[in-house]
TISEMI-95224 format. One line per 2 residues: their letters; for each residue z, y, x of N, C-alpha, C, CB. Coordinates in nm, 3 decimals, decimal comma. Glycine has a CB too. Layout:
N
A) Z/Y/X/Z/Y/X/Z/Y/X/Z/Y/X | ...
END
This chain:
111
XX) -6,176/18,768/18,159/-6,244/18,840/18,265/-6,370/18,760/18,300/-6,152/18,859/18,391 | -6,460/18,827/18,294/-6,563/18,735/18,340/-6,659/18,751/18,468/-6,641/18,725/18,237
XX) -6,742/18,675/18,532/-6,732/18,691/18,711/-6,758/18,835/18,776/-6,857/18,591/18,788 | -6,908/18,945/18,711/-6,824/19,047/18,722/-6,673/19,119/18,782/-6,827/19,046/18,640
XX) -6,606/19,070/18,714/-6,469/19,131/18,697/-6,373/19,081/18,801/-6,410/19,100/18,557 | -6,450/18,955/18,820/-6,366/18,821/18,929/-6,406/18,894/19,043/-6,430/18,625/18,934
XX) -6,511/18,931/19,077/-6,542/18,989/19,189/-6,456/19,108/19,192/-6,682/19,014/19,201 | -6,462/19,209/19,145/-6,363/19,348/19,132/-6,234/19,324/19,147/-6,366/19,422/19,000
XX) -6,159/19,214/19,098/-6,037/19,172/19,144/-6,025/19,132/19,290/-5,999/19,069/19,067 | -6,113/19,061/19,303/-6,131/19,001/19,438/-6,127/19,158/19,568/-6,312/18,898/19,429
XX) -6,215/19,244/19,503/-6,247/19,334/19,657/-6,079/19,450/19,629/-6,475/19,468/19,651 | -6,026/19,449/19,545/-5,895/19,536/19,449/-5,843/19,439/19,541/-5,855/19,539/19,244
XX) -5,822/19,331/19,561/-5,713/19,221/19,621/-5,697/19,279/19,787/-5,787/19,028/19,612 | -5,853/19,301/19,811/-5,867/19,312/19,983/-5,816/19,459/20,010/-6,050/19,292/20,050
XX) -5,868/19,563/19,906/-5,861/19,698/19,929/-5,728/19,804/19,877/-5,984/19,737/19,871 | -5,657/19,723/19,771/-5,600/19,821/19,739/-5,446/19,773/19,795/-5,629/19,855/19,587
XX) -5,335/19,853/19,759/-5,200/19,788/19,769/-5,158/19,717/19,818/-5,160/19,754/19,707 | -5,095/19,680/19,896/-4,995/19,555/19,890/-5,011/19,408/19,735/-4,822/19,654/19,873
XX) -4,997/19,493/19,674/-4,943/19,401/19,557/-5,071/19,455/19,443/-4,745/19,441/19,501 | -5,130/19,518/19,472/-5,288/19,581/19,365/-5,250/19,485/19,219/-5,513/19,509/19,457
XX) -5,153/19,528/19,166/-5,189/19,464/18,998/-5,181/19,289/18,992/-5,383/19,513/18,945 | -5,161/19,238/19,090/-5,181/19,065/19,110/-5,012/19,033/19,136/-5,306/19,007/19,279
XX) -5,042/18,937/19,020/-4,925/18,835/18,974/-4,901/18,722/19,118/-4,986/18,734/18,807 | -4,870/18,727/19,186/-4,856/18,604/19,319/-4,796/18,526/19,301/-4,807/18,625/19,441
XX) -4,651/18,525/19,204/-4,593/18,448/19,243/-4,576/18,270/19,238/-4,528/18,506/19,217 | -4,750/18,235/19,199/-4,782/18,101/19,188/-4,875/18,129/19,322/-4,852/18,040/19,030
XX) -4,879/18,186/19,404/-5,032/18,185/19,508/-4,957/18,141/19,593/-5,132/18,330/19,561 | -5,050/18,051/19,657/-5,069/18,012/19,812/-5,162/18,077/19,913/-5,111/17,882/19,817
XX) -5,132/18,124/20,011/-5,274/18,177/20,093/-5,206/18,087/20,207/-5,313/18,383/20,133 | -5,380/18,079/20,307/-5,406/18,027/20,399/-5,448/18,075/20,479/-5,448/17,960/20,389
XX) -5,361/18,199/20,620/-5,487/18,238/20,677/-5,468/18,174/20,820/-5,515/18,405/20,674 | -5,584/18,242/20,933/-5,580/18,169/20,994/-5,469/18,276/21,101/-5,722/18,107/21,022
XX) -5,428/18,149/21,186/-5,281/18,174/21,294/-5,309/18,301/21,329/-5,256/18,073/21,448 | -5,216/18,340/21,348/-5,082/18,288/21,357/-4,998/18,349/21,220/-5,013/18,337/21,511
XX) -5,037/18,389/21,108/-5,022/18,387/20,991/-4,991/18,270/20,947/-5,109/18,431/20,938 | -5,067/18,126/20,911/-5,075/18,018/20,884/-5,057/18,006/20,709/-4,981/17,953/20,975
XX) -4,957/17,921/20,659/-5,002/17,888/20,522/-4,887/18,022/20,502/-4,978/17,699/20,442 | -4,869/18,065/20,341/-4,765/18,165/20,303/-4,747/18,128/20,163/-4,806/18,324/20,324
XX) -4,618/18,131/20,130/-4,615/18,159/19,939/-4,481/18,207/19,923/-4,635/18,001/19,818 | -4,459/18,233/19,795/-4,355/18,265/19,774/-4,293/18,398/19,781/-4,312/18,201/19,827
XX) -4,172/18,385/19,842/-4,106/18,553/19,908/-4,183/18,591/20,045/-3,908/18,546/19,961 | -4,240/18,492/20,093/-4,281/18,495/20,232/-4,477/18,541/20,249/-4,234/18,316/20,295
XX) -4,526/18,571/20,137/-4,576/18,559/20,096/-4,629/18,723/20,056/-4,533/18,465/20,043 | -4,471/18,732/19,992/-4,472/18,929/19,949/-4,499/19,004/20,047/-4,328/19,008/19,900
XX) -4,327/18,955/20,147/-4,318/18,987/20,208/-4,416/19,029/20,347/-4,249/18,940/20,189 | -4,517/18,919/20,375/-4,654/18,980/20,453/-4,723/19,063/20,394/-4,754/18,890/20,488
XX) -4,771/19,063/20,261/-4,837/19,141/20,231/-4,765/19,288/20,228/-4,888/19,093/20,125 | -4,696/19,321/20,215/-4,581/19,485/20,205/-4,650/19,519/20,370/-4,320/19,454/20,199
XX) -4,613/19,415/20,459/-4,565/19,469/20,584/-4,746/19,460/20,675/-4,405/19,348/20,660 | -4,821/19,410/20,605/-4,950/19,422/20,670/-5,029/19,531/20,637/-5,024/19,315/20,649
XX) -5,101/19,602/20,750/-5,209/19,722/20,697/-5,291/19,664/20,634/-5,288/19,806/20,795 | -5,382/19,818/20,548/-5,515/19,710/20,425/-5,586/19,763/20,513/-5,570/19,737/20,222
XX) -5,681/19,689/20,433/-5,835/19,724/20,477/-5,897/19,831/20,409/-5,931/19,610/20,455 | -5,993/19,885/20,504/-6,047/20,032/20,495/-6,161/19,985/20,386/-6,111/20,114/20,661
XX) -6,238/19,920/20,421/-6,328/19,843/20,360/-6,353/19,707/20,340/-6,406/19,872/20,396 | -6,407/19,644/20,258/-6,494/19,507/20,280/-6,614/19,446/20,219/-6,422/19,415/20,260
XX) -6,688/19,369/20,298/-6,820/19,360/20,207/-6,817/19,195/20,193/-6,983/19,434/20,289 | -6,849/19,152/20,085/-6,881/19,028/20,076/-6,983/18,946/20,038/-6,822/19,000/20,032
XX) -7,052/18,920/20,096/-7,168/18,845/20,145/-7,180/18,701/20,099/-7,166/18,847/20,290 | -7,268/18,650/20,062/-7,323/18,511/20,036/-7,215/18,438/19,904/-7,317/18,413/20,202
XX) -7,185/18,526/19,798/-7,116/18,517/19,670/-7,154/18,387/19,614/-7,150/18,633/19,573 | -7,059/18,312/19,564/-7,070/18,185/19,467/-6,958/18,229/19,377/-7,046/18,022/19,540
XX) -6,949/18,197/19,295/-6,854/18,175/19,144/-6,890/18,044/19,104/-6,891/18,287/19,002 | -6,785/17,932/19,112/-6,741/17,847/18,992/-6,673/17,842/18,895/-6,708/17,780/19,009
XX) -6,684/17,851/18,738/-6,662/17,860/18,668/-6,664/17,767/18,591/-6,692/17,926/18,658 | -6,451/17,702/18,570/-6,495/17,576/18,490/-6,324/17,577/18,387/-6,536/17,398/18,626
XX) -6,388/17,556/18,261/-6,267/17,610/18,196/-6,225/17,741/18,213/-6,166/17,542/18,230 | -6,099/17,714/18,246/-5,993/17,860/18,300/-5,962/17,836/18,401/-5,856/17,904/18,235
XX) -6,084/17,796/18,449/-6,029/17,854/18,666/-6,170/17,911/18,718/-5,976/17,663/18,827 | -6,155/17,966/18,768/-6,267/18,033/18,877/-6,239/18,022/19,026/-6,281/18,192/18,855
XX) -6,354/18,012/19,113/-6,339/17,967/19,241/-6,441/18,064/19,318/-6,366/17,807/19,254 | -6,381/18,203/19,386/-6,502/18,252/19,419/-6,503/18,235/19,582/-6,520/18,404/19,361
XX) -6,598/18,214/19,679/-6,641/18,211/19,805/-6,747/18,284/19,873/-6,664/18,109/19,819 | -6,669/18,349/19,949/-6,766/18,412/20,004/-6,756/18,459/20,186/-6,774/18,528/19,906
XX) -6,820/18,510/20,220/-6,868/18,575/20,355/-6,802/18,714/20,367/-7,034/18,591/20,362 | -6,677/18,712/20,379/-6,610/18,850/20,393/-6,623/18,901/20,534/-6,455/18,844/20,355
XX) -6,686/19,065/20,511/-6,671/19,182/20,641/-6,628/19,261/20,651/-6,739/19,238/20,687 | -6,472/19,280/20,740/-6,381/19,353/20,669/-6,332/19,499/20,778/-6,248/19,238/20,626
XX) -6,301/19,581/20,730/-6,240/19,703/20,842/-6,124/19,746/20,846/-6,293/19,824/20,837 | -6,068/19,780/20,935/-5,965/19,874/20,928/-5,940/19,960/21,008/-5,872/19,833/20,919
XX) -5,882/20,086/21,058/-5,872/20,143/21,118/-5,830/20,091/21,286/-5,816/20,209/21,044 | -5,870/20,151/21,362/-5,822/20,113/21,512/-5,841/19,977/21,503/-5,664/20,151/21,560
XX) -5,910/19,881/21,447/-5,922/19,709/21,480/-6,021/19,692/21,497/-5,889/19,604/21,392 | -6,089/19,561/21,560/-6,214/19,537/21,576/-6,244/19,435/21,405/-6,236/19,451/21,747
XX) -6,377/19,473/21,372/-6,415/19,421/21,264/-6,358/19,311/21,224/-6,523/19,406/21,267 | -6,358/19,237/21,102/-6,280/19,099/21,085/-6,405/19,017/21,045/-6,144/19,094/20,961
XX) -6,434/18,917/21,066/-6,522/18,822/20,985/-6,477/18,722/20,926/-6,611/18,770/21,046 | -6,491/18,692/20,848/-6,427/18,526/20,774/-6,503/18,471/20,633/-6,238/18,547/20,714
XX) -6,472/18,340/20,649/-6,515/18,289/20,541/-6,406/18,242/20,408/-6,589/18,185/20,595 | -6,407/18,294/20,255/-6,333/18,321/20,201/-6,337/18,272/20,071/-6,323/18,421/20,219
XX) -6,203/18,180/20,006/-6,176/18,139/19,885/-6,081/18,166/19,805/-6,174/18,047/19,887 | -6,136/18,232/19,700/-6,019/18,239/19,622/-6,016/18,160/19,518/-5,995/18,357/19,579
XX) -5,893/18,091/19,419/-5,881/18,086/19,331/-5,829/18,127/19,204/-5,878/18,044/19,355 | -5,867/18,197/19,070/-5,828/18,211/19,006/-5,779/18,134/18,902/-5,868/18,266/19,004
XX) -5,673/18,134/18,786/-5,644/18,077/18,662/-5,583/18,126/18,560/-5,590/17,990/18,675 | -5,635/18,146/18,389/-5,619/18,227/18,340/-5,477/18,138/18,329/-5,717/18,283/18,242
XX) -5,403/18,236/18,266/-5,235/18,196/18,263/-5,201/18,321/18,113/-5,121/18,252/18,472 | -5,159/18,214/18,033/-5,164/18,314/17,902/-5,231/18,434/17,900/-5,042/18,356/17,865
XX) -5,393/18,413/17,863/-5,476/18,519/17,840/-5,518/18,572/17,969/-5,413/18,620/17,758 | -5,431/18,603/18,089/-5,503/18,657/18,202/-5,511/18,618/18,262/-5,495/18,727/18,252
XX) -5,674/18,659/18,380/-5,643/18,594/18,510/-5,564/18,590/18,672/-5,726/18,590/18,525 | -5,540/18,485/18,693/-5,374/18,529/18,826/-5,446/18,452/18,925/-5,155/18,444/18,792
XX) -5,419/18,510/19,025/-5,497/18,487/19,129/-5,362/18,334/19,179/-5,528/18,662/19,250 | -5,447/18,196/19,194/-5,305/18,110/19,262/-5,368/18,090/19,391/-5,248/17,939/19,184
XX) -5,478/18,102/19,458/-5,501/18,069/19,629/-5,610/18,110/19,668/-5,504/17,925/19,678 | -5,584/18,163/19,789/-5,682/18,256/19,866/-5,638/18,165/20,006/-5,645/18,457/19,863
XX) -5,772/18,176/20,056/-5,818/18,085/20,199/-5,898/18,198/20,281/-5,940/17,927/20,164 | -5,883/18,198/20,440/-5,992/18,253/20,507/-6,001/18,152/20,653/-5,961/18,429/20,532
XX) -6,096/18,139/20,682/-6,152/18,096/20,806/-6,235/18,245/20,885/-6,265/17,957/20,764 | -6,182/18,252/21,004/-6,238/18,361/21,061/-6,336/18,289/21,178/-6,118/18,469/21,116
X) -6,458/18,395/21,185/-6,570/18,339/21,190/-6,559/18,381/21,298/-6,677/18,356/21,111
END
């Protein structure tokens, strides 16, 4: 996959499903409280039980690209119905894992 594509996974991650096609079960996320760190079953389990987002835009894009990991960061602006806008600042990491890439950690700081 190449960054292109990293990005499309990335906004598929924010927008679609619960579970949008992504392998988790090596991810860590970090968000901020009262969420706090998550992995695992605990991990699924938020994501099933949280609403998505209507939209999101991401702003001020970097890609690192080294080997088979990618590191993308960015300026996420996010919506959902009946909420007030979300702002945050946002990392993911990817790593290819036999041939594909699996998302292992996603970070947000809300702005």
């Amino acid at each position: 996959m190449d960054e292109p594509n990293l990005w499309s996974a990335e906004e598929a991650f924010w927008l679609g499903g619960p579970m949008e096609g992504a392998d988790l079960s090596a991810c860590v996320m970090v968000l901020p409280d009262p969420v706090g760190i998550l992995s695992g079953d605990a991990l699924t389990r938020s994501l099933i039980a949280a609403p998505r987002w209507d939209s999101v835009v991401m702003d001020d894009r970097h890609c690192a690209l080294v080997s088979e990991t990618a590191v993308l960061a960015y300026r996420a602006n996010a919506k959902r119905a009946e909420a007030a806008p979300y702002r945050a600042l946002c990392s993911s990491t990817y790593a290819k894992v036999e041939g594909a890439w699996r998302i292992i950690q996603h970070q947000q700081m809300a702005l």
